[in-house]
MARTORSE-177778 format. One record per residue: residue number from 1; chain; x, y, z of N, C-alpha, C, O, CB in turn. Coordinates in steps of 0.1 Angstrom, whole numbers, always signed. Glycine has a CB too. Example, Ala and Ser with C-alpha at 12.3 -4.5 7.8 and 13.67 -1.06 7.14 Angstrom:
<recs>
@resi 1, chain A, n_east +132, n_north -57, n_up +78, ca_east +123, ca_north -45, ca_up +78, c_east +132, c_north -33, c_up +78, o_east +142, o_north -33, o_up +85, cb_east +113, cb_north -45, cb_up +90
@resi 2, chain A, n_east +128, n_north -22, n_up +71, ca_east +137, ca_north -11, ca_up +71, c_east +129, c_north +0, c_up +79, o_east +134, o_north +11, o_up +80, cb_east +141, cb_north -6, cb_up +57
</recs>
This chain:
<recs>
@resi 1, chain A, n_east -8, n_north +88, n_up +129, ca_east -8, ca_north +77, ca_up +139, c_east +5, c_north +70, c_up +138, o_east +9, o_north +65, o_up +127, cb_east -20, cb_north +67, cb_up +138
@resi 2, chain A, n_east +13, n_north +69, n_up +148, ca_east +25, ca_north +65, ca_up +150, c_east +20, c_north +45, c_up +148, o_east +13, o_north +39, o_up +156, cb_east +32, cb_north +72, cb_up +167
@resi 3, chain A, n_east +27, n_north +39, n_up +134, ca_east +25, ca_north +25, ca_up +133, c_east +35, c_north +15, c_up +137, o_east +32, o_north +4, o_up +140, cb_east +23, cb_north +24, cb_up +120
@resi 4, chain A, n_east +43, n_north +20, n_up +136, ca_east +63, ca_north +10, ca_up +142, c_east +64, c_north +24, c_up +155, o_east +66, o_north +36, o_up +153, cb_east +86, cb_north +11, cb_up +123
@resi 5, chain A, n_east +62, n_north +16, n_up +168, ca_east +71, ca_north +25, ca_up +180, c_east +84, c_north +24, c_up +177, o_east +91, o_north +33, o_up +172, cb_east +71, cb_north +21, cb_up +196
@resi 6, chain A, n_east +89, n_north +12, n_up +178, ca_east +104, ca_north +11, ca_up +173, c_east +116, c_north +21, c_up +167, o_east +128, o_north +25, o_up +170, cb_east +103, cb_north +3, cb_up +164
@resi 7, chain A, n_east +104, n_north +24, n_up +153, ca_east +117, ca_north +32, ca_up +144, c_east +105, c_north +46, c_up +146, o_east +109, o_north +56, o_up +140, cb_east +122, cb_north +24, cb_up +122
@resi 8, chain A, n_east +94, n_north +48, n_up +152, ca_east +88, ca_north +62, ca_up +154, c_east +83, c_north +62, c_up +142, o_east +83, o_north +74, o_up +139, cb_east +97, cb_north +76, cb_up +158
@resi 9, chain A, n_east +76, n_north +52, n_up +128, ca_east +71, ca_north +54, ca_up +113, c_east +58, c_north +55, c_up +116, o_east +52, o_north +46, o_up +121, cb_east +73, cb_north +42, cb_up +101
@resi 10, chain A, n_east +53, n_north +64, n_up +114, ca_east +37, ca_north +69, ca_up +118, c_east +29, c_north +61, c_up +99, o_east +37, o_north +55, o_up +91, cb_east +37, cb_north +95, cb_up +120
@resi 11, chain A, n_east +17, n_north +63, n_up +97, ca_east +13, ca_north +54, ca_up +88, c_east +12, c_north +70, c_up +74, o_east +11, o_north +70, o_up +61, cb_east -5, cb_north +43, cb_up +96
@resi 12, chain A, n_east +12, n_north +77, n_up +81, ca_east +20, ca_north +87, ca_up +69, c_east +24, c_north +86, c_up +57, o_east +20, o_north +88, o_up +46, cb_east +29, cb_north +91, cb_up +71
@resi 13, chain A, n_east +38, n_north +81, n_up +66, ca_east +50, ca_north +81, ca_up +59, c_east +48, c_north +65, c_up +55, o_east +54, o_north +65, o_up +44, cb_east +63, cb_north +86, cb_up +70
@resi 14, chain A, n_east +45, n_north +54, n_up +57, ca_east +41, ca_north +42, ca_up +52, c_east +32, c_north +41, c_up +39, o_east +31, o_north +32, o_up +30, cb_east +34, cb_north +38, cb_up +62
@resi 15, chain A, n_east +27, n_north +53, n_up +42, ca_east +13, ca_north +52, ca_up +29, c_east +25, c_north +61, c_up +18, o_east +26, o_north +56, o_up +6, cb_east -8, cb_north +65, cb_up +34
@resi 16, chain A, n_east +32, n_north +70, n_up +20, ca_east +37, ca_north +78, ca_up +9, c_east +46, c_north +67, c_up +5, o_east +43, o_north +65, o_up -7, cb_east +45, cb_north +92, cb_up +14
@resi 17, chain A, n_east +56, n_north +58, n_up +9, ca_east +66, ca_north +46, ca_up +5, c_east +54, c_north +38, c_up -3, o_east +55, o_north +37, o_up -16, cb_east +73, cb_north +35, cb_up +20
@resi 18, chain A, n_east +45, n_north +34, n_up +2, ca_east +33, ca_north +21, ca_up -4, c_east +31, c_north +28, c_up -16, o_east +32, o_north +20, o_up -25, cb_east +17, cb_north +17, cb_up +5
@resi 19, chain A, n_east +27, n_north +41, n_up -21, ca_east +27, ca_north +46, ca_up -36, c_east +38, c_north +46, c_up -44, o_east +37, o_north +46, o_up -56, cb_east +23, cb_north +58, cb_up -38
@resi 20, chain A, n_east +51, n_north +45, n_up -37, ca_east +61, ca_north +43, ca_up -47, c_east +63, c_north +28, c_up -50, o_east +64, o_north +23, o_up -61, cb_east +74, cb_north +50, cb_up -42
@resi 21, chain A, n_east +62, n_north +21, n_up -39, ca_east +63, ca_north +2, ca_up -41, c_east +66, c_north -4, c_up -50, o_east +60, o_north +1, o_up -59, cb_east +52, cb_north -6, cb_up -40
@resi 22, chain A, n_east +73, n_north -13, n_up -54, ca_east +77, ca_north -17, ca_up -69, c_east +71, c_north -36, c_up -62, o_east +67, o_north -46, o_up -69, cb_east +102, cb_north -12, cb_up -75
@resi 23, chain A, n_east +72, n_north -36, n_up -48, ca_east +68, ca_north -53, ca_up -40, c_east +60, c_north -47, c_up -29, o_east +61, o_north -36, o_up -24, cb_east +84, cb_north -65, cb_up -32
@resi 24, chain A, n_east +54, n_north -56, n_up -26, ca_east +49, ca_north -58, ca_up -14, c_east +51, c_north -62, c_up +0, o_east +43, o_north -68, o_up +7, cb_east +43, cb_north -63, cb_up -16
@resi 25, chain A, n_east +66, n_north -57, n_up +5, ca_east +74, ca_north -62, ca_up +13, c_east +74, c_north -50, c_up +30, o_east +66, o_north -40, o_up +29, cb_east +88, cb_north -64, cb_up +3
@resi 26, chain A, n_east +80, n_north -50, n_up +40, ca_east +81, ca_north -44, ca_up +48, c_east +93, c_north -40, c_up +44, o_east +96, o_north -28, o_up +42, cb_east +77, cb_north -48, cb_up +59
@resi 27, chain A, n_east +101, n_north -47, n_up +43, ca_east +118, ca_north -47, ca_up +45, c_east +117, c_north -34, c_up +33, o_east +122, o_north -24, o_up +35, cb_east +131, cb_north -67, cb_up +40
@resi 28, chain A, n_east +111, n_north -36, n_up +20, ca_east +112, ca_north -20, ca_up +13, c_east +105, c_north -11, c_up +15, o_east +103, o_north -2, o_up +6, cb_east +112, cb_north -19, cb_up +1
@resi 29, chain A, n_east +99, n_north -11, n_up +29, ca_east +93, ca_north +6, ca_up +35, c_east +102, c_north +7, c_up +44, o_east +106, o_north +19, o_up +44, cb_east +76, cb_north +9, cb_up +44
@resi 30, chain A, n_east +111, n_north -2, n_up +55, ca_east +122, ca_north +4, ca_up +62, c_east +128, c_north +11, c_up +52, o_east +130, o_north +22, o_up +48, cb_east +131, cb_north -5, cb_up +69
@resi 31, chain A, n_east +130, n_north +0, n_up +48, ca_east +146, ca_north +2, ca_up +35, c_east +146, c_north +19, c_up +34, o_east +154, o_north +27, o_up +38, cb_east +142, cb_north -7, cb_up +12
@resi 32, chain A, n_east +134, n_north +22, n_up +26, ca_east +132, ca_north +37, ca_up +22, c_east +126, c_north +42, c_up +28, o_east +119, o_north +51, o_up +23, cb_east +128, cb_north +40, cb_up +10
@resi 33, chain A, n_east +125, n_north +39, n_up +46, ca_east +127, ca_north +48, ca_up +56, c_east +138, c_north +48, c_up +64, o_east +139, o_north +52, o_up +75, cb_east +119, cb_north +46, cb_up +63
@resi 34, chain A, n_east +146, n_north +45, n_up +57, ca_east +161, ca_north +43, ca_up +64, c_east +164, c_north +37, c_up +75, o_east +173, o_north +39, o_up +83, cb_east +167, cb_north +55, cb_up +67
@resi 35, chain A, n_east +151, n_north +24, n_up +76, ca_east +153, ca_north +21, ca_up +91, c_east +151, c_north +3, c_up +88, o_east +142, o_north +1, o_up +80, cb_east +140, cb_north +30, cb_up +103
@resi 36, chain A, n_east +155, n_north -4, n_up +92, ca_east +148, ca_north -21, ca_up +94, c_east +145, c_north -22, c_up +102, o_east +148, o_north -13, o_up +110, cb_east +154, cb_north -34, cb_up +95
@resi 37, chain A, n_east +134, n_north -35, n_up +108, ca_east +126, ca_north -42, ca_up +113, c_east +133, c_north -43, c_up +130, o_east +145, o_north -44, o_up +132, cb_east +123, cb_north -55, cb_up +103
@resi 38, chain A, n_east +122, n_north -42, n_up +141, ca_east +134, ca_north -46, ca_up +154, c_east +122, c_north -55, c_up +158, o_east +123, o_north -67, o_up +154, cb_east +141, cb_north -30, cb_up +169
@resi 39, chain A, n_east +114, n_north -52, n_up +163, ca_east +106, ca_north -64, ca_up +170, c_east +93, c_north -71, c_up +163, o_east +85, o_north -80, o_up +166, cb_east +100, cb_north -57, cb_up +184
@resi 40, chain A, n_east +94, n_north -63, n_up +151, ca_east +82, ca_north -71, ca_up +142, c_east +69, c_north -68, c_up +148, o_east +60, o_north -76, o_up +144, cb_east +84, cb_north -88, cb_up +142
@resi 41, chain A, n_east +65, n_north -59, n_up +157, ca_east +49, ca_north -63, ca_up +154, c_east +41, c_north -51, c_up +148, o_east +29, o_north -50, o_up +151, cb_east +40, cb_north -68, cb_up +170
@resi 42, chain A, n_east +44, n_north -45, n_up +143, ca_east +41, ca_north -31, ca_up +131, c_east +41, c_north -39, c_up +119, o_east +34, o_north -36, o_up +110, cb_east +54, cb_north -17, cb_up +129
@resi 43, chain A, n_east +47, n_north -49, n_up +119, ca_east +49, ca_north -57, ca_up +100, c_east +32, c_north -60, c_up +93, o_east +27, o_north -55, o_up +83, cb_east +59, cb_north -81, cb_up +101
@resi 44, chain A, n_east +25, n_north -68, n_up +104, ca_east +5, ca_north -68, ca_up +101, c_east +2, c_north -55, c_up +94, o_east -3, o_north -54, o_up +83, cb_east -7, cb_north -68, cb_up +119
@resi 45, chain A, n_east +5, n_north -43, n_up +104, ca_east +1, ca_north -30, ca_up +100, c_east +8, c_north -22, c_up +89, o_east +4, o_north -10, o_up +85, cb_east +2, cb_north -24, cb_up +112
@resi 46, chain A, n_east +16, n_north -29, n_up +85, ca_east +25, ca_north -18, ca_up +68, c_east +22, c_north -26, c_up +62, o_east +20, o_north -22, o_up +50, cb_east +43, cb_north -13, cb_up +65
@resi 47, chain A, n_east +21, n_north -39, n_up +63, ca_east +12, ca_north -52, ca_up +53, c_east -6, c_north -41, c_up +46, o_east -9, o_north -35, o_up +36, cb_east +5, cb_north -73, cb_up +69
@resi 48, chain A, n_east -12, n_north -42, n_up +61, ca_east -26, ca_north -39, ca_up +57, c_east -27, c_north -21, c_up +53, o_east -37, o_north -17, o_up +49, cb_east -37, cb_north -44, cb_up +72
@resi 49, chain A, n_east -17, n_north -13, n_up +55, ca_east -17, ca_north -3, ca_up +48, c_east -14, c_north -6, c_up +30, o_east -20, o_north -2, o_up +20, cb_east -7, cb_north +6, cb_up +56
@resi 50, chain A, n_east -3, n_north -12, n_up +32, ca_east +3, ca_north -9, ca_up +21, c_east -8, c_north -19, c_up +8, o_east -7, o_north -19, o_up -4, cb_east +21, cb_north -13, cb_up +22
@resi 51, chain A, n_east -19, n_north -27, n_up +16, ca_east -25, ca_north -34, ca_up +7, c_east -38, c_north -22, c_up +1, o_east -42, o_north -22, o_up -10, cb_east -31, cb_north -50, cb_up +16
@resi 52, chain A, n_east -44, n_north -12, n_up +11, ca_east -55, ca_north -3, ca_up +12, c_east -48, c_north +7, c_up +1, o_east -55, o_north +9, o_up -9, cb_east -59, cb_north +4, cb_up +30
@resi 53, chain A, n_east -36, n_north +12, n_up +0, ca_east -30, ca_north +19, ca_up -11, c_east -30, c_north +15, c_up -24, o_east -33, o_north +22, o_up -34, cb_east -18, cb_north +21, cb_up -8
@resi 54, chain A, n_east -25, n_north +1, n_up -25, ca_east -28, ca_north -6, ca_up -37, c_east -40, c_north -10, c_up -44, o_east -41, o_north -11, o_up -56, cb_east -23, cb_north -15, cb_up -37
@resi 55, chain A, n_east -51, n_north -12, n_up -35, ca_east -61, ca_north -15, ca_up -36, c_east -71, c_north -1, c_up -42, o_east -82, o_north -2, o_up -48, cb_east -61, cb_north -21, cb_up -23
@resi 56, chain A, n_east -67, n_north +9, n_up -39, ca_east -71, ca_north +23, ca_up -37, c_east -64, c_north +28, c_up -54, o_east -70, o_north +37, o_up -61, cb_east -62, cb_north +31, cb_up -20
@resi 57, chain A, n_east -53, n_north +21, n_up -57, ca_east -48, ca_north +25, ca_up -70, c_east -54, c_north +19, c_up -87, o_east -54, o_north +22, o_up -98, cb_east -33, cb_north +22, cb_up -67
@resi 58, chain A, n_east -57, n_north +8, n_up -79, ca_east -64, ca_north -1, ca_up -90, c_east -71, c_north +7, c_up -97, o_east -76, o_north +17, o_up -92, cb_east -73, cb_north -11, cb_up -86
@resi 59, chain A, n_east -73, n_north +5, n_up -110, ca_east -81, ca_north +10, ca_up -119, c_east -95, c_north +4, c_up -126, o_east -91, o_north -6, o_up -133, cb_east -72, cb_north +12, cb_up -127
@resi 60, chain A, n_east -106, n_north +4, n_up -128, ca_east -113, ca_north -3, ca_up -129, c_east -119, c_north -4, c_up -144, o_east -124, o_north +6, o_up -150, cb_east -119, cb_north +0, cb_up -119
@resi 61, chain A, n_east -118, n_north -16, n_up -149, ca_east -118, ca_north -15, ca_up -164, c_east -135, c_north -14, c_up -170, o_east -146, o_north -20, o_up -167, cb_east -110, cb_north -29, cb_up -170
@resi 62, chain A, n_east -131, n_north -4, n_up -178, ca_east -146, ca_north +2, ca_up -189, c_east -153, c_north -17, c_up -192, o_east -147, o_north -28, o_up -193, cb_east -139, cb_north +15, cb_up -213
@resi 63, chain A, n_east -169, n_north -11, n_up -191, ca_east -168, ca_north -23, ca_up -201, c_east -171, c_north -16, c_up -214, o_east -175, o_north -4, o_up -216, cb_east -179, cb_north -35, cb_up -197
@resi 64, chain A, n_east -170, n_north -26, n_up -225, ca_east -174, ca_north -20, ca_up -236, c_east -183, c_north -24, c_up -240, o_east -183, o_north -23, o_up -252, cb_east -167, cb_north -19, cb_up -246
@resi 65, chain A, n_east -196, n_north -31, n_up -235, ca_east -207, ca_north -34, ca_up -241, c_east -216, c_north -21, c_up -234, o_east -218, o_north -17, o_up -223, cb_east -212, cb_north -51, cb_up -238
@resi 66, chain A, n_east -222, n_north -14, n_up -249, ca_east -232, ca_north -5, ca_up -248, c_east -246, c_north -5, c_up -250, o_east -250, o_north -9, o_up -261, cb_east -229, cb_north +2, cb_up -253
@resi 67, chain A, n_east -254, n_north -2, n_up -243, ca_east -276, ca_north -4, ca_up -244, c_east -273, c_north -2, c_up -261, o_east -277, o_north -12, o_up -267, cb_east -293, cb_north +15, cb_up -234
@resi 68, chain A, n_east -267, n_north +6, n_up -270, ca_east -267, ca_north +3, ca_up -282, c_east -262, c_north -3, c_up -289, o_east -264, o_north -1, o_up -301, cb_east -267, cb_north +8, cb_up -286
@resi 69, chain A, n_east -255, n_north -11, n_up -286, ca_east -248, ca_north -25, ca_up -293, c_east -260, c_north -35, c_up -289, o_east -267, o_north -41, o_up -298, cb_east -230, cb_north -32, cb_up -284
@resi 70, chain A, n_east -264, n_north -37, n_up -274, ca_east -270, ca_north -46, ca_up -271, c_east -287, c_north -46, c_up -284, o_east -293, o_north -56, o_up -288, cb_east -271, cb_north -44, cb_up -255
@resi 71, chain A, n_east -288, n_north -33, n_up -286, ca_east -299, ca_north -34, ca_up -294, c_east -298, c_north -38, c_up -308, o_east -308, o_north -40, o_up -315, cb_east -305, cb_north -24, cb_up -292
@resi 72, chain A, n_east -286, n_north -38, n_up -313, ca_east -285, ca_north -45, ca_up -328, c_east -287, c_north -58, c_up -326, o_east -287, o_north -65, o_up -336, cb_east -272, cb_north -43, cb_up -336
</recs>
């Protein structure tokens, strides 16, 4: 699905940039799509991708309490 008409960035190529991400910015998915921002209204939509990718990367921590700890 084509997400910026502008620069033609389909959400693809948005999601492959959002796994490399070092910020949470648009200006660095142009950036390393070789393209900047023209009319801004794609920015909502590489925001809410690039939040579903990170979100998607999280890791979810063990707990360490075990039914056999609990029973000592």
């Amino acid at each position: 699905m084509i997400v910026c008409s502008c620069n033609v960035l389909s959400d693809y190529e948005v999601r492959a940039v959002a796994c490399t991400a070092t910020r949470r910015t648009t200006t660095y998915v142009y950036g390393r799509l070789g393209c900047r921002a023209r009319c801004g209204r794609c920015a909502p939509t590489i925001r809410e991708i690039m939040d579903e990718v990170l979100i998607g990367a999280k890791v979810v921590p063990v707990d360490d309490t075990t039914p056999a700890a609990a029973d000592e």
